[in-house]
Every structure is written in C-alpha cells, then in structure tokens.
C-alpha positions in Angstrom: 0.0 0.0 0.0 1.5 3.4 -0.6 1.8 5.3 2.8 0.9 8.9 1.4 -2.1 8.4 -0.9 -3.3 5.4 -0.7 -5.7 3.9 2.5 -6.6 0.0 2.7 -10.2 -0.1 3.2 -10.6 -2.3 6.1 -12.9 -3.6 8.5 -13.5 -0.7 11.1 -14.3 -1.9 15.0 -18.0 -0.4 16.4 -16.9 3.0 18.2 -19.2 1.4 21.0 -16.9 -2.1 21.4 -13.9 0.4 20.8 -14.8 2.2 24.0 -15.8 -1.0 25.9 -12.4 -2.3 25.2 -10.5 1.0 26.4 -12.4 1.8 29.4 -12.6 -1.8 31.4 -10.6 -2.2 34.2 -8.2 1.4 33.4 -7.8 3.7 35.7 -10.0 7.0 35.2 -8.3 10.9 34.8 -10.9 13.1 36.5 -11.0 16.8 35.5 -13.0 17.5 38.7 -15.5 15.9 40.9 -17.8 18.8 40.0 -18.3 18.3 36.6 -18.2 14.4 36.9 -16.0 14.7 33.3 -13.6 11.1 32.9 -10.9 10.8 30.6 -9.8 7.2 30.3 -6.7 6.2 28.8 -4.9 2.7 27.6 -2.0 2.0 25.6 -3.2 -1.2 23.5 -0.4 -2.8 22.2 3.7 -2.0 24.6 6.1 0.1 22.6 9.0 -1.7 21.1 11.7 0.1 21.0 13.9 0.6 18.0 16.7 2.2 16.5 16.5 5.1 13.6 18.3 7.8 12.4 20.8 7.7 15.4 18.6 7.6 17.9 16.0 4.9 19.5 12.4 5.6 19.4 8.9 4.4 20.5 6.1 4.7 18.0 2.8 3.7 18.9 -0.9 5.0 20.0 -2.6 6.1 23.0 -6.5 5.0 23.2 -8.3 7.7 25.2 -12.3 7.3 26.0 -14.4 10.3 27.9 -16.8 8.3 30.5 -18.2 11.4 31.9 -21.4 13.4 31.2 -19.5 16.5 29.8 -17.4 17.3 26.3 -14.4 17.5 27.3 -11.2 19.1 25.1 -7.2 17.5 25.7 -5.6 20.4 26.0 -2.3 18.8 26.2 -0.1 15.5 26.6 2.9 14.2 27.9 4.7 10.7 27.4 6.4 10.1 30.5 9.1 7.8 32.3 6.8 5.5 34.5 9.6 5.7 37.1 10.0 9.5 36.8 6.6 10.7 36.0 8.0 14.3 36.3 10.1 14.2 33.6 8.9 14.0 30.6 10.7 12.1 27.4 8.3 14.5 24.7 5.3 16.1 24.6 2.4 18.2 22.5 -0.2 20.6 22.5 -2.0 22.7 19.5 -1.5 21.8 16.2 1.0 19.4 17.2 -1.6 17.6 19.5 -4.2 18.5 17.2 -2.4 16.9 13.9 -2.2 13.2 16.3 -6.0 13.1 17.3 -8.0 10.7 15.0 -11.4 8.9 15.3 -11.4 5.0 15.2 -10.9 4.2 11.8 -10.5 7.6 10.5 -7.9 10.3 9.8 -8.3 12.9 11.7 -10.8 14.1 14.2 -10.8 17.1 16.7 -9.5 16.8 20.4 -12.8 17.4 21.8 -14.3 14.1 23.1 -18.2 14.3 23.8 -19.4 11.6 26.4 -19.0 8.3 25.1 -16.4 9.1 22.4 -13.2 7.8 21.9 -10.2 8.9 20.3 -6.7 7.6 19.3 -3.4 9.8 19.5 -1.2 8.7 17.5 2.9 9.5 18.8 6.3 9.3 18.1 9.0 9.5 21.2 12.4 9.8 20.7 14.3 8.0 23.5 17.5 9.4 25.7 20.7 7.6 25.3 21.1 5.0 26.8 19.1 2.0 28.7 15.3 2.8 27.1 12.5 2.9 30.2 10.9 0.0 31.2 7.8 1.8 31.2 6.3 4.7 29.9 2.9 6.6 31.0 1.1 9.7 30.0 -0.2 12.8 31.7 -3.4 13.9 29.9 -4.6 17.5 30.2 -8.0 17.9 29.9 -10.7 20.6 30.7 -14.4 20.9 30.3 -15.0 22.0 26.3 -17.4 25.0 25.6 -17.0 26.5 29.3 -14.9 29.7 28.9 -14.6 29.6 33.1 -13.1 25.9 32.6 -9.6 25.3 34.1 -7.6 22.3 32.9 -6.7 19.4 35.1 -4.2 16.9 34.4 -3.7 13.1 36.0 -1.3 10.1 35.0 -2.3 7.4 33.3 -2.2 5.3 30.0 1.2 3.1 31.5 2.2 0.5 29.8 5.3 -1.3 30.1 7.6 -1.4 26.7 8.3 -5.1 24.7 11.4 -6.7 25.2 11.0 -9.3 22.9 14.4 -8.7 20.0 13.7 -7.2 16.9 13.5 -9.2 13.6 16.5 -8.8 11.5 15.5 -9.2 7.8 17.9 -9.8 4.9 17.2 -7.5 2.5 13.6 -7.6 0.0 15.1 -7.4 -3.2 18.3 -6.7 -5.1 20.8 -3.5 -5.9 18.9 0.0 -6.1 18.8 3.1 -5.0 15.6 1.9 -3.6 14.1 4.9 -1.2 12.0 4.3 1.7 8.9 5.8 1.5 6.5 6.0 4.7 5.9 8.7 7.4 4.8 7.7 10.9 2.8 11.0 11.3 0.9 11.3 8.4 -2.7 11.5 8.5 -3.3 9.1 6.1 -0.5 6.6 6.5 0.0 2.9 7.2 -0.3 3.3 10.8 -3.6 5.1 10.7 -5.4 1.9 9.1 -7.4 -0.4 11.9 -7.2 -3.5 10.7 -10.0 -6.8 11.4 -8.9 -10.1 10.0 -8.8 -13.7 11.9 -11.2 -12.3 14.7 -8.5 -9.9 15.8 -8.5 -6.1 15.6 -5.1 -3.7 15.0 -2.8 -2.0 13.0 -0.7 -5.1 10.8 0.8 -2.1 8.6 2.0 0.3 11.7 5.5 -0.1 10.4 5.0 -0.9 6.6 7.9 0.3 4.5 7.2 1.1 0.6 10.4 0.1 -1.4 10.8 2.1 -4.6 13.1 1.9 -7.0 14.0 5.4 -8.5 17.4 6.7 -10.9 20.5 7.8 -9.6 19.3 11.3 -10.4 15.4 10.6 -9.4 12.6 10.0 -11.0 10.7 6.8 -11.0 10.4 5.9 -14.4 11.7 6.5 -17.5 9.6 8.0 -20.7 5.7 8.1 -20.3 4.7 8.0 -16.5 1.3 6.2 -17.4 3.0 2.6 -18.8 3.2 0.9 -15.2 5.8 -1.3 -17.2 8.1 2.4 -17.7 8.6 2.0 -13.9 12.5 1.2 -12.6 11.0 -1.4 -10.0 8.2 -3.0 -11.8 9.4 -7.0 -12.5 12.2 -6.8 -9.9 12.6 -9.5 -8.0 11.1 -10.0 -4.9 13.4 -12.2 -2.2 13.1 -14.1 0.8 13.8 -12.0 4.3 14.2 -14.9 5.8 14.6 -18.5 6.1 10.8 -19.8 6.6 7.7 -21.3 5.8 5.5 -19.6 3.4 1.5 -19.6 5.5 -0.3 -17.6 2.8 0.2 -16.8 -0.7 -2.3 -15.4 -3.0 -1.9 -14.9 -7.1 -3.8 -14.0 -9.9 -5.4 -10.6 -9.4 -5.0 -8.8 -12.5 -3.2 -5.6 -13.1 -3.6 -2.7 -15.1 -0.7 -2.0 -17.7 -1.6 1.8 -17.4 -1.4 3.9 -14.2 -4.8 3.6 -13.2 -6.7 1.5 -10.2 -9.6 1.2 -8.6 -10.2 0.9 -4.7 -10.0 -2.3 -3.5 -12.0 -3.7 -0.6 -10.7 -5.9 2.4 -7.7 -8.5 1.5 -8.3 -7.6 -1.9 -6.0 -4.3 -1.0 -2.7 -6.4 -0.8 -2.8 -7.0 -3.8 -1.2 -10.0 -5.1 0.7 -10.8 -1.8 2.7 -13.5 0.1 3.0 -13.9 4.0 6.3 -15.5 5.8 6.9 -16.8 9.0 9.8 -15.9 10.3 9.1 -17.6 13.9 8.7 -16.6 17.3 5.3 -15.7 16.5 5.8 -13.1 13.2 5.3 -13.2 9.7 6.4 -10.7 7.0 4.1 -9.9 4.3 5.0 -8.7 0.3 2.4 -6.9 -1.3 1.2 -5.9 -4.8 3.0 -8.8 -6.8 3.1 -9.1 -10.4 0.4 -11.1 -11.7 1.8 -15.1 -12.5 5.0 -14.3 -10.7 4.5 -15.7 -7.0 6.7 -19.0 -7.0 5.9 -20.2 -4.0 2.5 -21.9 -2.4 1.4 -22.2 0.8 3.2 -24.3 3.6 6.4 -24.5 1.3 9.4 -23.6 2.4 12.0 -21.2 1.3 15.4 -20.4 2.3 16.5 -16.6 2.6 17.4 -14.7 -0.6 15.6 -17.3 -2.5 13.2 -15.4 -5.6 9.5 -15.4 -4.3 7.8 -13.3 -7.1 8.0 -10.1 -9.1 7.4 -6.2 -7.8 4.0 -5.2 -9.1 0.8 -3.2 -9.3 -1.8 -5.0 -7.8 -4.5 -4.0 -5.5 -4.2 -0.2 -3.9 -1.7 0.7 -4.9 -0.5 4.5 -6.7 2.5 2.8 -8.6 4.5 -0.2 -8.5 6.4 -0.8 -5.4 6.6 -3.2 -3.1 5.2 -2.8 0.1 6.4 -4.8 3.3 5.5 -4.7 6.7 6.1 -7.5 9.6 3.0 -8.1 12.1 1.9 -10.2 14.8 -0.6 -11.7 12.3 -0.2 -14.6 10.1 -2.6 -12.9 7.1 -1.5 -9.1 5.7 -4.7 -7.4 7.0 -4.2 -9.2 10.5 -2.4 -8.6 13.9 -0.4 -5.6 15.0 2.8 -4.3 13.1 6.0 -4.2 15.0 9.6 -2.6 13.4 11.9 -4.5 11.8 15.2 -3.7 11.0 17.1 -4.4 7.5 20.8 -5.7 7.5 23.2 -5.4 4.6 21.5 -2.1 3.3 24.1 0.8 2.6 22.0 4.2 3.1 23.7 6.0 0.1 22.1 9.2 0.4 18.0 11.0 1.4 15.0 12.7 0.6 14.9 15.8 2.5 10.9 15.2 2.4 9.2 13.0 1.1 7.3 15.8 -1.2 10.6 15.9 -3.4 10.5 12.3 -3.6 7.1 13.0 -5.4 8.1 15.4 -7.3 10.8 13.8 -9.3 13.4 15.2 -8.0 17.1 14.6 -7.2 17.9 12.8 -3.6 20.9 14.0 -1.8 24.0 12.2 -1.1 23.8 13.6 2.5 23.4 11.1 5.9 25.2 8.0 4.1 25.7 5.0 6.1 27.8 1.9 6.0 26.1 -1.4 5.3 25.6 -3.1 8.6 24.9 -6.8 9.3 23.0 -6.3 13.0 20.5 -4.3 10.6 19.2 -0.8 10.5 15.7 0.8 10.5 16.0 3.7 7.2 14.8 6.8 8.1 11.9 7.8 5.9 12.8 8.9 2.8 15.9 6.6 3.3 18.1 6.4 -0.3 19.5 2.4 0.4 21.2 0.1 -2.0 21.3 -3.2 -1.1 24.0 -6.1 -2.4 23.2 -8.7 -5.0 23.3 -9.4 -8.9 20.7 -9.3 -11.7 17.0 -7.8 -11.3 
C-alpha cells in the first residue's frame, strides 16, 4: 500500500466495542469531581523500541475514551518515564496535539471528546541515550470543552510497560537500487492510521510498513511516459526471501492494469497479489502488490532466505509499482499488530529531504550516508538504500 495516498479499506471496530475495550478495568483521569467529566486512557499494544536515524524511538498509539457526562477538550499531553513521571521524554499541544488526534478508523478528528467518544493519539517518542525505560505513561490534560470559566486538570495514566521481545532482522527484500523508503509515521493518512480486522482480531498489521521504490540515480521513477506501469524502474524486480521460513499464505492472480490507473480495492483484496512469511517466534512478513503469474511459491512450502519469491508489481491499492512490506503479529496481511523491523546489509547511500521531493521527481541528496551493517538498521523515511546482489 503506498503510505501517502493510498488507505486499505478495512474492516473498522464499532466505536461502541472500541470504547468497551479502552475503558474496562483502566484507571480514570478526573477533570473535577464537579463536573463528573472522565478521561480514560490505555495504551493497547507496549512500545517496542527501535533504532533510527541515530537515535532509539517508540512509535505507537494512546486510546483515550471520555466516560463522563460532559465534552471534554485534551488540552495537552505528555509521554512520561513510568519511574520519573515528572520528567517528561516529549510532549504536545496545539497543532501538534491536534495533527495526532483521530477517530477510530479515521484520519483525523478534533480533540474534543463528547461523552461516550473515543479517540486515538497517534505519537512518536524519541528515546535518551542509553538503557530505554521500562515503562512509559502519560499525563493527559483535559478541561471541560465549551465552558470559557473551565480550568484544565491533568492526572497520570495510560502506562504501559515497553516489549522486550528482540527485533527481527531481515535480509534484504530485493536486489541493488537506490531503492528509497517511503512511509511517514505521522501522516494523517499513513499505514499506521489503518485499523485492521482479519482472523477475529482487531489492530494496526501495517503500523511499520515500508514502501520500497526503486528510483534513478538522479530521481525519478520511471523513465519515458509515466502512465505505462511497465516504464517503472522497480516494476518486474525481484522479490526475495527475508528470511529463512515457511511460506502460510500466498495469493496470485489478481489482474493488473498495464496503465497507471486503479480502482479501490475492498478488504484483502488491498494487498494486492501478496505473500505472507513466517519468520518464527510468533511473526510473519508480508509482500504486497506482486506481479500477476509471478509468486513462486504456495502455501506451507518452504523457502530459504534470498531465494526469488515473485516479481514487484501493481496490484491492489496501490499509486505505482512498489513493493510494500511490513512484519506483524498476524499470520494474514490485514491481520495482527505491526511491529519494526530492522534491515541488515542495506548501505544508506544518500535521502530525501521530504518526502514531497520524492514526489516530485526530484534529485535525492548524497547527505546522511551510512555503511552497510549486518545487525541491521531501521531507514529513516525517505531513506536512499542500496542493497547487495546481482541481476533484477
């Protein structure tokens, strides 16, 4: 799926079960005992931390549900050290705050909660150096909305302690370059902001979904007429194995349009032409938007790492060829949560300086390069990489 333009249309969780789930068994943040106003907040899935850009960060969403009898308007919040609630690793108010606060299922949505509602904050941490906390919480600030005599009360809540479990370590997805990495954690209309149902489970499988796109060592995507999908420098590239695993879903034989046009796709039908690998310990990795007739593998089969799996396509939602990949808790693409994964043997060669260039066709910049590393790196977004390898 392409992170900037492009939303799966998914199954959305009933605002009313979405509440239910925040609100049992959390503690509640009281604005006053006057107004009877409750701001409840959960952290639904812990942090894992991860390393990018030369720091460590957490990405992940806060869950906040009013129980009271009153709108009430979050005025301001901060991600704190569990242990040093005082002290506090980053925080947001006004358009910053503002630009985080989405509706269930939707974009964006204001920060004023009427009784019953619910609202996810979608937020980015950078971490100090050194050990990252064991837990984080968050101090909400709320006050009564619509009541200019109002005063805004704040309370702690929303801990949750961070995951521990290691990160996965991919080899890299396909061959050579410059491949750039195109997503954006805080867009309002990226990966992360797509709720996800699929095998009875509700989350966000794409939350750290990388699009890998081939463009020319002076930019660009394609070469002559934009429109031919086969113009593209990544379409028909082949596709590898991350890892050494066994292959639990593959699906081929959507068709693809040879011209730069597609239609929305519902549910599943989104990925595309897609395979899903298990790469143990309870995670999967899952290629989207494969060539038509190129998947050569089939369910339960099992591949060893580097070994061809199918071609980069256009399938499904999708706003050109690329190939999308994202690692989740879920054995299926539109199920389970997303969690980072880091790529090893990927040189960062140069960047984007936004993302907005990168659409625009124009030149990257040598600037930030990196050596290739074996324990594996998360690219920044908007990440130039070339990767080792010989042939398409």
């Amino acid at each position: 799926m392409d992170d900037i333009t492009v939303m799966k249309k998914a199954a959305v969780v009933p605002l009313s079960l979405f509440v239910a789930c925040i609100v049992a068994g959390l503690p509640a943040v009281a604005a006053s005992a006057a107004d009877a106003s409750t701001v409840q907040a959960k952290v639904a899935v812990p942090p894992w931390p991860f390393p990018m850009a030369g720091k460590s960060w957490l990405v992940y969403e806060l869950h906040l549900a009013n129980t009271g009898r009153s709108p009430v308007e979050v005025v301001r919040l901060d991600a704190v050290d569990a242990a040093v609630p005082g002290d506090a690793l980053a925080h947001w108010e006004g358009k910053a705050l503002a630009d985080r606060i989405a509706l269930p299922g939707a974009s964006q949505a204001s920060p004023v909660l009427p009784p019953g509602a619910a609202r996810i904050v979608y937020l980015e941490v950078p971490l100090r150096a050194g050990p990252p906390p064991r837990a984080i919480a968050h101090v909400v600030c709320f006050r009564v909305a619509n009541d200019a005599t109002a005063v805004a009360g704040c309370e702690t809540g929303g801990r949750s302690v961070l995951a521990t479990q290691p990160l996965p370590v991919l080899a890299p997805p396909v061959r050579k370059g410059p491949w750039v990495a195109v997503y954006t954690v805080a867009a309002p209309r990226g990966h992360r902001r797509v709720i996800s149902s699929g095998d009875g489970s509700t989350g966000i499988p794409q939350r750290f979904a990388i699009d890998w796109m081939l463009v020319g060592e002076k930019g660009g995507l394609y070469r002559g007429d934009e429109e031919k999908v086969a113009n593209w420098y990544g379409y028909g590239r082949d596709v590898l194995a991350v890892a050494s695993g066994t292959v639990v879903d593959a699906h081929d034989g959507m068709a693809e349009s040879p011209v730069l046009e597609n239609r929305k796709y519902p549910g599943l039908e989104a990925s595309g032409n897609f395979v899903s690998l298990s790469l143990g310990d309870g995670l999967y990795a899952h290629y989207e938007h494969l060539k038509p007739g190129s998947i050569r593998v089939r369910r339960g089969e099992h591949v060893v790492v580097g070994q061809v799996i199918g071609s980069l396509g256009y399938t499904g939602n999708s706003t050109g060829p690329h190939l999308h990949l994202h690692v989740s808790t879920g054995a299926g693409p539109m199920s389970g949560d997303g969690v980072p994964y880091l790529v090893r043997d990927a040189t960062v060669v140069g960047r984007y300086a936004s993302l907005d260039d990168f659409g625009k066709g124009l030149p990257w910049s040598h600037d930030g390069a990196e050596p290739a590393t074996t324990a594996g790196r998360r690219p920044a977004e908007g990440a130039v990489v070339e990767f080792p390898g010989a042939g398409r």
